[in-house]
C-alpha positions as a printed Julia matrix, in Angstrom:
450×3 Matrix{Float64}:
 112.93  119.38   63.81
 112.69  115.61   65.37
 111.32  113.34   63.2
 108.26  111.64   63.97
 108.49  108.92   66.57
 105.96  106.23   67.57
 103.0   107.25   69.68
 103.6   107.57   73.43
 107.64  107.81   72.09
 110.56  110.68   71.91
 112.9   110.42   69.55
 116.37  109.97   70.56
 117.47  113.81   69.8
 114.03  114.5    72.22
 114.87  112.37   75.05
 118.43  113.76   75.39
 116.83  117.41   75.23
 114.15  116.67   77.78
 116.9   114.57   80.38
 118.91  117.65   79.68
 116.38  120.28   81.25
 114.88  117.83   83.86
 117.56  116.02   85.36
 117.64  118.77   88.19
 113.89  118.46   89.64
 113.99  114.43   89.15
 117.1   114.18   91.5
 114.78  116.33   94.18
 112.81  112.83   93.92
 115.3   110.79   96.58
 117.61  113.87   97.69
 117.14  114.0   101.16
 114.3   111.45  101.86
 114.11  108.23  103.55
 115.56  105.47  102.74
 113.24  102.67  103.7
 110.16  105.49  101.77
 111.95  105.56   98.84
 112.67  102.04   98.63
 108.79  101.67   98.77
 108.1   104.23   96.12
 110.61  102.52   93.6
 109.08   98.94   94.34
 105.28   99.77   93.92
 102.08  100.37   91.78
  99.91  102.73   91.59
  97.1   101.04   89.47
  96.4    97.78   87.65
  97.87   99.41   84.26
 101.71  100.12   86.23
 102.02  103.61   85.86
 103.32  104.21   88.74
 106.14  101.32   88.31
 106.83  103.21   85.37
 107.11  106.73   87.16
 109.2   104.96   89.85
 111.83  103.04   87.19
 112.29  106.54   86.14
 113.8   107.4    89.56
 115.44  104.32   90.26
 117.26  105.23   87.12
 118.28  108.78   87.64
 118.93  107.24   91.32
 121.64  104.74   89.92
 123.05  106.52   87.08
 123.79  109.77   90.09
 125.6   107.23   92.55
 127.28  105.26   89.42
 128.84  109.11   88.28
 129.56  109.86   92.08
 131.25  106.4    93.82
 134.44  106.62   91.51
 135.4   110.02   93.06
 134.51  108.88   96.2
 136.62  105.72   95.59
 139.31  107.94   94.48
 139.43  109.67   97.51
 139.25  106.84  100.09
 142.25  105.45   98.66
 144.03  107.95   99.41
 142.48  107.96  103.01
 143.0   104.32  103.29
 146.77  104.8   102.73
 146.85  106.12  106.1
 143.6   106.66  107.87
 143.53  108.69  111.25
 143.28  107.15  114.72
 142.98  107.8   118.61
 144.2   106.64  121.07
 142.52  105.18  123.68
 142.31  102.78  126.66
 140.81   98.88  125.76
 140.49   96.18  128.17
 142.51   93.28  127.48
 143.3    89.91  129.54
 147.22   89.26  130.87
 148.06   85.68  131.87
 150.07   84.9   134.75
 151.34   88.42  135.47
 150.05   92.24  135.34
 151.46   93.78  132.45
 149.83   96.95  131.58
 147.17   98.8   133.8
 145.49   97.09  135.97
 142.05   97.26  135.3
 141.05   97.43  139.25
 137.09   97.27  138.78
 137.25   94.16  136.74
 139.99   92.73  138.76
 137.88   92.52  142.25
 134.54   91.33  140.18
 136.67   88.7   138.64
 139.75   87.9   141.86
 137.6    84.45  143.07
 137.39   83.12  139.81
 139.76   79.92  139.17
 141.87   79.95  136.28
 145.25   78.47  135.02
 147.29   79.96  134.53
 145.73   83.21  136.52
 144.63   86.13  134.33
 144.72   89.8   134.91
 142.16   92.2   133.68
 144.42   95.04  131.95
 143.93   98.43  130.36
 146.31   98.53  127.45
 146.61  101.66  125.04
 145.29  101.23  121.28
 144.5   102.85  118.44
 140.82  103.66  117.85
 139.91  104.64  114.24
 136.44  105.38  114.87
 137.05  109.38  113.97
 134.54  111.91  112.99
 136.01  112.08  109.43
 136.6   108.0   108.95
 132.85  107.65  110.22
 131.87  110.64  107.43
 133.28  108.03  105.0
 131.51  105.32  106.27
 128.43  107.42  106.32
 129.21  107.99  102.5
 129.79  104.62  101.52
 126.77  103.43  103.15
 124.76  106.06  101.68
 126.33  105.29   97.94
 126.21  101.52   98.62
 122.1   101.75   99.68
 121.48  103.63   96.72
 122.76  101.55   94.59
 121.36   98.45   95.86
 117.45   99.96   95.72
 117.87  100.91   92.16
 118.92   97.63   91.03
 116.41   95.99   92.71
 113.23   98.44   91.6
 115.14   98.11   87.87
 115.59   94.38   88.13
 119.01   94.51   86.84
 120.94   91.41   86.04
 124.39   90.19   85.7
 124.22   90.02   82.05
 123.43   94.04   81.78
 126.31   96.47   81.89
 125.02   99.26   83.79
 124.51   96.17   86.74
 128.17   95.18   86.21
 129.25   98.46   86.92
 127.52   99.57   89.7
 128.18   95.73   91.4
 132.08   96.73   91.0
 132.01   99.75   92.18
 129.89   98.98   95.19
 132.32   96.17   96.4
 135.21   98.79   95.83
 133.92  100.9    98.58
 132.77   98.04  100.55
 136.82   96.7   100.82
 137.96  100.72  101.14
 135.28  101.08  104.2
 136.76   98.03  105.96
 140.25   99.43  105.67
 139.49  102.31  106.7
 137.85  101.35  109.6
 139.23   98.25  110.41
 136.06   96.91  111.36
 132.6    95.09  110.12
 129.91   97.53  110.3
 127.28   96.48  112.33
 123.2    98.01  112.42
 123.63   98.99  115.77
 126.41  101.12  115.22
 125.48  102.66  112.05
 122.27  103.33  114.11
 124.44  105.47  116.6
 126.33  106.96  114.19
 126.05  110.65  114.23
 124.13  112.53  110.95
 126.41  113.95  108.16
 125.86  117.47  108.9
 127.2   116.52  112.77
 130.55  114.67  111.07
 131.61  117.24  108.11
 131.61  119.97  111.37
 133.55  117.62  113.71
 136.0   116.09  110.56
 136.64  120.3   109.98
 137.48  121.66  113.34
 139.52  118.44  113.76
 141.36  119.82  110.09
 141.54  123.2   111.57
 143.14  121.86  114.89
 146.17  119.87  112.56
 144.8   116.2   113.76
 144.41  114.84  110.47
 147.48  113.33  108.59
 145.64  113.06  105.34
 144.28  116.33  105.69
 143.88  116.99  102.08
 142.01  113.78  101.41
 139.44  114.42  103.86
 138.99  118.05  102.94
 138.08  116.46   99.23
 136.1   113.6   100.95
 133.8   116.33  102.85
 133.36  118.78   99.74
 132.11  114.91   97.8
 129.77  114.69  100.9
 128.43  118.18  100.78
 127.91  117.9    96.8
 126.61  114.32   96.76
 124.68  113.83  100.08
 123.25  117.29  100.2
 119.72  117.94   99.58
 119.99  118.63   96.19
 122.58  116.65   94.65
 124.44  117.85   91.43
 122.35  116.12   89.06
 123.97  118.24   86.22
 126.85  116.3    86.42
 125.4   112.71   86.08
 124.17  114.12   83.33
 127.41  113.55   81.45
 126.73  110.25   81.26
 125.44  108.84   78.14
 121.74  109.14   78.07
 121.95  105.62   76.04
 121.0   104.7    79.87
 116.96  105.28   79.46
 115.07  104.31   76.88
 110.95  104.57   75.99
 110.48  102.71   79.29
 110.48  106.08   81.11
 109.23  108.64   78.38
 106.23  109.55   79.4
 106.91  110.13   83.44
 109.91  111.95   81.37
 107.64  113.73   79.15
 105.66  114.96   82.6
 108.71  116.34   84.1
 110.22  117.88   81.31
 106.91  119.9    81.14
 107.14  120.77   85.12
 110.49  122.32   84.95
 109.85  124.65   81.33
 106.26  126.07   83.15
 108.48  126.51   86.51
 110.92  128.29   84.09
 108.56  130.59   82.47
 106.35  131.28   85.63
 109.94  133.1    86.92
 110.9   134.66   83.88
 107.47  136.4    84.15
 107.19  136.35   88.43
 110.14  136.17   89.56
 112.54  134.05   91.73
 109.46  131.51   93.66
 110.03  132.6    96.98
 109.68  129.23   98.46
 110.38  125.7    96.89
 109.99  122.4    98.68
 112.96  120.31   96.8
 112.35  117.28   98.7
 109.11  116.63   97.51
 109.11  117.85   94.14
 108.07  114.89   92.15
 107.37  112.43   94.88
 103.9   112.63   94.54
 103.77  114.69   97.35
 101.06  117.06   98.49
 103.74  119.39   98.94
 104.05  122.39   97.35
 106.91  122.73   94.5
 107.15  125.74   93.6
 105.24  128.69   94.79
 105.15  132.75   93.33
 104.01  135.53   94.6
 101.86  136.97   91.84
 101.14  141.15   92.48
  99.47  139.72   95.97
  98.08  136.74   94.41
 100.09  133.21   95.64
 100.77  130.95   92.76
 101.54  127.37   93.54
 102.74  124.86   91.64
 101.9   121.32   92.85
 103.75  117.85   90.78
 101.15  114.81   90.85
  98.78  116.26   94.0
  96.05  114.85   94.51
  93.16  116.87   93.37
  91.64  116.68   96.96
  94.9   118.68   97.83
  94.69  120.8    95.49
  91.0   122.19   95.96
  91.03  122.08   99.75
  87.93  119.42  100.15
  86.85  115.93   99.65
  86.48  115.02   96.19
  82.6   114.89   95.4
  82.84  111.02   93.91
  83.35  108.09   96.16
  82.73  104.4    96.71
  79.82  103.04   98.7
  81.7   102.66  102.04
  82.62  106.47  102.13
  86.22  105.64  100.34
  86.72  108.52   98.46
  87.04  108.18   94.54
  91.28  109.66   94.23
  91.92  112.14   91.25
  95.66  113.05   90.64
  96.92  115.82   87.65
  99.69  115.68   86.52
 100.4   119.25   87.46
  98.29  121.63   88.98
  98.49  125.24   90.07
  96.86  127.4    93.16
  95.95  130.95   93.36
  95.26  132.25   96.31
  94.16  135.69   96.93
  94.59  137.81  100.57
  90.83  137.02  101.02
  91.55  133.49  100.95
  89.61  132.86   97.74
  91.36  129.88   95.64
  91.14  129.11   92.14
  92.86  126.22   90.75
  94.28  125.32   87.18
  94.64  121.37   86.15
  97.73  120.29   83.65
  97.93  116.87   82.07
 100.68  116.13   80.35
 100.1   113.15   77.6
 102.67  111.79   75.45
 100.59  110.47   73.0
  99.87  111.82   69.08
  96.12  112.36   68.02
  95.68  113.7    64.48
  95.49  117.79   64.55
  95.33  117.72   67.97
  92.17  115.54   68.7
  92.45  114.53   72.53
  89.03  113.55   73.15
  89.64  111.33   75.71
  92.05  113.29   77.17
  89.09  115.86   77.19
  86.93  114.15   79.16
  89.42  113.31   81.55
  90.46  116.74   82.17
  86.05  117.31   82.39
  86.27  114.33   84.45
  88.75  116.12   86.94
  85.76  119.15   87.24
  83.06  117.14   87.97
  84.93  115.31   90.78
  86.2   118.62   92.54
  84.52  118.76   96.11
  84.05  122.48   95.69
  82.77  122.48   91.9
  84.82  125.67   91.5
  87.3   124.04   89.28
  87.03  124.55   85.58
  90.0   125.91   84.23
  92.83  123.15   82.37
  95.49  122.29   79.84
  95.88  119.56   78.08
  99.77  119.97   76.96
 100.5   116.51   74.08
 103.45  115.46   72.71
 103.57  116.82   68.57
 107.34  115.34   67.51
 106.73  118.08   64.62
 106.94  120.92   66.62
 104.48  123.84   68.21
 104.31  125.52   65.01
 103.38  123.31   61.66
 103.03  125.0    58.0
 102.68  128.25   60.28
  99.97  126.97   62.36
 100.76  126.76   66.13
  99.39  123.37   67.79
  96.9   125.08   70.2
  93.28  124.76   70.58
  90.73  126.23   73.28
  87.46  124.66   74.5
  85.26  127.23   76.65
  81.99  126.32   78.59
  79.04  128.52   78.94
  79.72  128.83   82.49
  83.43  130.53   81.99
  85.45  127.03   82.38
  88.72  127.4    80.03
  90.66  124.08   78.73
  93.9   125.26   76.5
  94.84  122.03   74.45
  98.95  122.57   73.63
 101.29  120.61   70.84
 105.06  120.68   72.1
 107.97  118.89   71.21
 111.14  119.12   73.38
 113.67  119.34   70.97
 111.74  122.2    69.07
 113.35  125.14   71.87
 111.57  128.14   70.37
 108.0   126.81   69.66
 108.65  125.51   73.15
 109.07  128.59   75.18
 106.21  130.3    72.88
 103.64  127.37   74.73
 105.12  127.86   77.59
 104.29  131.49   77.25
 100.49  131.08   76.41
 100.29  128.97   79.25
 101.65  131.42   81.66
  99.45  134.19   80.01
  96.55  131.66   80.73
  97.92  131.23   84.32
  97.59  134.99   84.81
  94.52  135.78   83.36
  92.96  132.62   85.38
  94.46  134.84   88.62
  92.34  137.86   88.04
  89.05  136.79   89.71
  91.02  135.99   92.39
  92.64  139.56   92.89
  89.29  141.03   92.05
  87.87  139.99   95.25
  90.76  141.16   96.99
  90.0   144.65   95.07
């Protein structure tokens, strides 16, 4: 088992266990959202203590260690396609002195025939090539897309010259900068990446252009629209970035880790025991989104699984606290879950996720935070928790699982959890008596449906 590490710390072994599992519902974080949003997200706070700079660094880290895995295939790949990019032909107006050579360009020609100059010059239509393509705009598209990403993350990580991972990522940005250009043969301008078609619109044309033999690199672009579908999709192939080291984080982003890592085992266990979810919002999966993540279908009962909601969201009314001035005082979980029954009734479960170490388990305040969350809830209906903590010795110690259970007179339920990542086993037995809690917290809501 992991040794034990500071307080609010994984070990090494841990970290490299928990990146392992989460990497795929962090990368959901900027798959597929906007640009200027997520630049936002990775530059703010969210209170006075930087949490949410924290939470964001976290991103911007996964976000630049993904585009620092995926730009040297890429680069790969427009070399070839700069060795001889494709091209149109087409019809540009150019200006002949002293005679017509080449098409007259008759429009031009009568606007311009009063006009004094010597020697006289003739408006022309001359033939050119054009390399503004479907597929050489796709790689433009990708470039730009690599290029941004790697310039927010840099900035929200305040990387300097003197760090390697900033060296690295400068390189290989200006390496696709120089392959864009030769490609094609032009500076980029905002306008025209503002009229440039989507992705989606490109990869269709750049194939039915492949199918109709109009591509001379055909192979190249075939590879450069399979990079596009697996790095610009909405859920990019975060497994693969993580072959790189994990040397790249360090106790900077543990505990947003810590949160995550405990998102995707209770989204693991809630299908072993449900079932595939039957719908999943990717996009907004740890965005701090109201959005739903995950959501089961439970015997009739809905099961949703919300990432950083707030609790307002979560309850379906106005939190009960506020400030003089009607501004509403904000609650947000760490995780929380919704059952929903076909009468409409809903019950909701809080999760709070603390990487911190109390001796056997004492998380008093953590207690009256989670107490805190009930007496804020608009509908006073919410009493059911977990408190899941961070115990580098494992779920089970000298035989003793890490698990304790507060109950109120009035039914309310708070399961208080010890897991460690590395420790796999004593993991998935948590996981387990939180799912069992999960289910028994649905049954008042299918006895109203019954």
């Amino acid at each position: 088992m992991t040794s034990l590490s500071n307080s609010g710390r994984l070990s090494e072994k841990s970290r490299q266990r928990a990146i392992a599992d989460a990497l795929p519902w962090v990368a959901t974080y900027f798959s597929g959202a906007d640009r200027q949003y997520l630049a936002y997200e990775l530059s703010g706070y969210e209170n006075s203590e930087g949490e949410f700079r924290a939470r964001s660094r976290f991103a911007a880290a996964l976000l630049l260690r993904t585009r620092i895995y995926s730009a040297e295939p890429l680069a790969e790949i427009l070399r070839q396609v700069a060795a001889n990019p494709s091209f149109r032909y087409r019809l540009a107006s150019a200006s002949e002195p002293g005679s017509v050579r080449g098409r007259l360009d008759v429009n031009h020609y009568l606007m311009e025939r009063l006009r004094v100059a010597v020697p006289r010059r003739y408006p022309v239509r001359v033939p050119g090539r054009d390399r503004e393509t479907p597929e050489n705009l796709l790689a433009e598209a990708a470039v730009d897309r690599v290029v941004g990403d790697i310039e927010v993350a840099t900035t929200a990580l305040r990387l300097t010259r003197k760090q390697f991972e900033y060296r690295v990522a400068m390189s290989q940005r200006d390496e696709l900068l120089r392959l864009k250009r030769l490609i094609t043969a032009s500076q980029q301008t905002r306008t025209r990446a503002r009229r440039r078609p989507p992705v989606s619109k490109l990869i269709d044309q750049t194939e039915r252009r492949a199918e109709m033999g109009r591509l001379a690199q055909q192979e190249a672009y075939s590879d450069l629209v399979e990079w596009c579908r697996l790095h610009l999709a909405k859920i990019p192939d975060m497994g693969a970035a993580g072959k790189l080291s994990a040397q790249f984080y360090d106790s900077d982003f543990d505990t947003t880790l810590f949160e995550i890592w405990l998102l995707s085992r209770l989204s693991e266990c809630l299908t072993a025991k449900l079932g595939a979810p039957f719908a999943q919002n990717q996009g907004s999966t740890v965005a701090g989104s109201s959005s739903v993540s995950r959501r089961w279908n439970a015997s009739g009962t809905i099961v949703s699984l919300y990432f950083q909601a707030p609790l307002s969201a979560l309850t379906g009314e106005g939190n009960r606290w506020m400030y003089q001035g009607a501004k509403m005082l904000g609650a947000r979980p760490d995780l929380g879950l919704v059952c929903e029954g076909v009468e409409g009734k809903r019950m909701v479960m809080l999760i709070d996720a603390k990487l911190r170490q109390r001796a056997s388990g004492l998380l008093t305040e953590e207690v009256y935070k989670m107490l805190g969350y009930f007496s804020n809830d608009g509908t006073q209906a919410c009493k059911t928790g977990a408190i899941v903590y961070h115990s580098p010795a494992g779920h089970l110690i000298d035989g003793r699982r890490q698990r304790r259970t507060l109950i109120s007179r009035d039914g309310g339920v708070v399961e208080v959890l010890g897991i460690e990542p590395g420790d796999i086993g004593g993991t998935q037995r948590a996981m387990e008596t939180l799912v069992e809690h999960v289910l028994r917290f649905c049954r008042p809501v299918e006895a109203v449906r019954e």
